[in-house]
C-alpha positions as CSV (number, residue, x, y, z in Angstrom):
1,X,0.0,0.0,0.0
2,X,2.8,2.5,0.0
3,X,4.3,2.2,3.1
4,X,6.9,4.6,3.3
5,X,9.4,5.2,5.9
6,X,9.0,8.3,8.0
7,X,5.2,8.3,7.2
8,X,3.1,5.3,7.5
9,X,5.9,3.8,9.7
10,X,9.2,4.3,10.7
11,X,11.4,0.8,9.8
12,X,14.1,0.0,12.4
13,X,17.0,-2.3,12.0
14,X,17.0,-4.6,15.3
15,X,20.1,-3.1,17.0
16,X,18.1,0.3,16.2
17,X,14.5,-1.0,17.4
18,X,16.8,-2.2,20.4
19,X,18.6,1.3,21.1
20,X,15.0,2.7,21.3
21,X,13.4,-0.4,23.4
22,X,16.9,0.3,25.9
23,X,16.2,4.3,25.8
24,X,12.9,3.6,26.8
25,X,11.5,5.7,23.9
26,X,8.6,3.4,23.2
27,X,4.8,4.3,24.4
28,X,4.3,0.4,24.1
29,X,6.4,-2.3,22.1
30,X,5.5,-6.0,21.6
31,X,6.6,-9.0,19.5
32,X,3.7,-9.7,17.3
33,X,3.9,-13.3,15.5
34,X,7.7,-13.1,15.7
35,X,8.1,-9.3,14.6
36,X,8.8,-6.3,16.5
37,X,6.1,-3.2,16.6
38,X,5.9,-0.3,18.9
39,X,4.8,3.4,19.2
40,X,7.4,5.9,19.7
41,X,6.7,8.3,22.6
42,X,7.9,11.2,20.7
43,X,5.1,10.7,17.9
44,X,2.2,10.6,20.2
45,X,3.5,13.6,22.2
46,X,4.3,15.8,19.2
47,X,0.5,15.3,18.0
48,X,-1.0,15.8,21.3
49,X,1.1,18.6,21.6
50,X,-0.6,20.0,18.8
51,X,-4.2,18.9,19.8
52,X,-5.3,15.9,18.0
53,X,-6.4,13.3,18.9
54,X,-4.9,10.0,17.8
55,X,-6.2,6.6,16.7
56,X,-3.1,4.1,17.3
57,X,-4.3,0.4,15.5
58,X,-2.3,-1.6,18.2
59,X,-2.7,-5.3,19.4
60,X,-4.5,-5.9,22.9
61,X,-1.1,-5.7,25.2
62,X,-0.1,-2.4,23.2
63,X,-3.3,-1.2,23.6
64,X,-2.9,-1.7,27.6
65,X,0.5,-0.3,27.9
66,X,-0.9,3.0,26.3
67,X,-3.7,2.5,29.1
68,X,-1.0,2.5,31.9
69,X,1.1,5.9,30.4
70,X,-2.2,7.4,29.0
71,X,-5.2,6.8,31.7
72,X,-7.4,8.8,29.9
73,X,-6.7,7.0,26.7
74,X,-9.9,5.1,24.8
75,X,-9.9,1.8,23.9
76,X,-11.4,0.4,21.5
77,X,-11.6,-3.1,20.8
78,X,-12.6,-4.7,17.4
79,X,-13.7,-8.0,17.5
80,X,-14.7,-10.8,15.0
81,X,-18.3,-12.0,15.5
82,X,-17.0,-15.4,16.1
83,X,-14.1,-17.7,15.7
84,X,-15.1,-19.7,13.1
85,X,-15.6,-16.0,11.1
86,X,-11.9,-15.6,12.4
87,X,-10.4,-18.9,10.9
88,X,-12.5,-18.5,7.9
89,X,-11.0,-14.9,7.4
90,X,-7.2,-16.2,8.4
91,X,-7.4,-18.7,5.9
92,X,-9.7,-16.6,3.1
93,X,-6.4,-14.2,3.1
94,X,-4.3,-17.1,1.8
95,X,-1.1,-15.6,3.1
96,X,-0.6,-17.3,6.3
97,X,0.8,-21.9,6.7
98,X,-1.5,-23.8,9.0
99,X,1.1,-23.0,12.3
100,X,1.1,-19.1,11.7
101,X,-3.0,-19.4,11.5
102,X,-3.2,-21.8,14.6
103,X,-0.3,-19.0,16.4
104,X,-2.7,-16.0,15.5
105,X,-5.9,-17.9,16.7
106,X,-4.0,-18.6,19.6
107,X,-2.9,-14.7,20.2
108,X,-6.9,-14.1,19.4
109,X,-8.3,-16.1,22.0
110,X,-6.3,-14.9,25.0
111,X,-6.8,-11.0,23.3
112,X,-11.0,-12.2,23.4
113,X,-10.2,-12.7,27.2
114,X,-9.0,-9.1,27.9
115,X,-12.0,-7.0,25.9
116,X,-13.6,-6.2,29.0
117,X,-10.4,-4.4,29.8
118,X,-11.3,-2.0,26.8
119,X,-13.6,1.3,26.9
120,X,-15.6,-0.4,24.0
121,X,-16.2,-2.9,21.7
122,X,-17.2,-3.1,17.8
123,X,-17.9,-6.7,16.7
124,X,-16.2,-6.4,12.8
125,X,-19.5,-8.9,11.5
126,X,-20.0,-6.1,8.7
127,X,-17.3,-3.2,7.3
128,X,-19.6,-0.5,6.7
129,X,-21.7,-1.1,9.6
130,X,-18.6,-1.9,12.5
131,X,-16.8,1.5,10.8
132,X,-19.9,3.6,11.4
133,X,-20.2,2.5,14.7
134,X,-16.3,3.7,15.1
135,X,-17.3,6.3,13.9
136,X,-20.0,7.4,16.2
137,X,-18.1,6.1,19.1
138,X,-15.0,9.3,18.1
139,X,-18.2,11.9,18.0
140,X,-19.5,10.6,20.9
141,X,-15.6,10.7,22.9
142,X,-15.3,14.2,21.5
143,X,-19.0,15.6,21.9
144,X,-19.0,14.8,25.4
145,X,-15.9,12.7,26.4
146,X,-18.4,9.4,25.6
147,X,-18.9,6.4,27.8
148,X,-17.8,2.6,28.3
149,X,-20.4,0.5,26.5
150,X,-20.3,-2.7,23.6
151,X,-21.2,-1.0,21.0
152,X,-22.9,-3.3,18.9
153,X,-25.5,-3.6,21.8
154,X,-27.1,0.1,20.6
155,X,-26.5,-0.4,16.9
């Protein structure tokens, strides 16, 4: 998609990721299915510094970290409507052996476990329908500072 570096992402050499990880300049950092992914500090504190707000797509332990720097922080969680959607989708993609899709179902269930940790949850069953529901969720957060609620219970 045009990933470049400096823009959609920044793309570290280890002993660089490392330096960072070491210096503590990482928001939140995790291995992900054997690769390396993190948030640098000085991103999120340059934009807030400027008065956005930010939407970080981060797995469920990222998202938690940020919870524990950021208290304030929403979280969102977006869910599959079931797991056999979720293995259906893994496998639809066609880019993934048999032990990466049973690693990511794995990694899926125990992230299932910790959505009541979140603010919210959108249940992904439809595109349109889970995107206008994030949607209403960021007017809501920035109307009136929103609420914790599933969200797909008032759609």
């Amino acid at each position: 998609m045009g990933e470049r570096d400096g823009v959609s992402y920044y793309f570290l050499t280890e002993d660089e990721f490392s330096a960072k990880v070491d210096a503590g300049e990482f928001l939140e950092w995790a291995v992900v299915h054997g690769h390396r992914y993190g948030t640098l500090k000085s991103e999120v504190e340059r934009n807030l510094a400027q008065g956005q707000s930010l939407v970080l797509e981060i797995d469920v332990q990222g998202g938690l970290n940020v919870r524990n720097v950021f208290p304030d922080a929403v979280l969102v969680f977006i869910a599959p409507p079931s797991t056999d959607e979720l293995i259906r989708r893994l496998k639809g993609r066609g880019t993934e052996d048999e032990e990466t899709i049973a690693i990511r179902l794995e990694t899926a269930k125990h992230e299932m476990e910790l959505m009541d940790a979140y603010d919210a949850t959108i249940v992904n069953d439809d595109l349109d329908t889970a995107l206008s529901q994030l949607e209403a969720l960021f007017e809501s957060y920035e109307m009136d500072g929103g609420s914790s609620h599933h969200v797909s219970d008032e759609a």
